[in-house]
C-alpha positions in Angstrom: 37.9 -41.1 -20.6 35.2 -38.4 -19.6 36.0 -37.5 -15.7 33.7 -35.2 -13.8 33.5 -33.9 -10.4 30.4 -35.5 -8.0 27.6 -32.9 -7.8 27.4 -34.5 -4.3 31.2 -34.2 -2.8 32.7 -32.5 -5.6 35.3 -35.8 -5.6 36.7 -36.3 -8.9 34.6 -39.3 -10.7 34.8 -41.4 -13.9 31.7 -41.5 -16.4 32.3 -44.7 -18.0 32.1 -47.5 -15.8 30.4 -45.8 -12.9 27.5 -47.3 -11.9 26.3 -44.8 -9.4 27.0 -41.2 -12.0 27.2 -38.9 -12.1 28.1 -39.4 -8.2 31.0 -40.9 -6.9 29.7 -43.7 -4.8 26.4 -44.8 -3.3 26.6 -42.9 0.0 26.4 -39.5 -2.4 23.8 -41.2 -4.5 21.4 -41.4 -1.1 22.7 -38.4 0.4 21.8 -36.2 -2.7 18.5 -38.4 -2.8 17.8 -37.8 1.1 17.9 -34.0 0.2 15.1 -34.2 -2.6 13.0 -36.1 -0.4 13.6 -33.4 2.7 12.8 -30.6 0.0 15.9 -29.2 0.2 16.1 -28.9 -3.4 13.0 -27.8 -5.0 12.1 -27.3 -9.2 10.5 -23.7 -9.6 7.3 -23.7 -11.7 6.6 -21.0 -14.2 3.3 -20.1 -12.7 0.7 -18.8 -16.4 -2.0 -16.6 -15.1 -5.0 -16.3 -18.0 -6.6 -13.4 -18.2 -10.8 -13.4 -18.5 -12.0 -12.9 -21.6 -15.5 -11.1 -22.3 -17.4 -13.3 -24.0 -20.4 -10.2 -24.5 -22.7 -12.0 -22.6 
């Protein structure tokens, strides 16, 4: 059976079977959630900057 530490705690966790996974239990499930919403976490966007092109006119 696949066991995995909670990205939360860092508690040891089963896969199979775990309704809240890859956390441990629902108060890690909220607490990771409660830092998204606080933007603690954040998702870095590649930022594409388009240079002008002369069109000749």
């Amino acid at each position: 059976m696949k066991r995995l530490n909670c990205p939360n705690c860092g508690k040891p966790t089963k896969w199979k079977g775990n309704p809240f996974r890859p956390f441990c239990s629902e108060k890690c499930k909220l607490a990771d959630l409660s830092k998204w919403l606080n933007e603690e976490y954040k998702v870095e966007e590649e930022i594409v900057v388009q240079e002008e092109t002369d069109s000749g006119s």
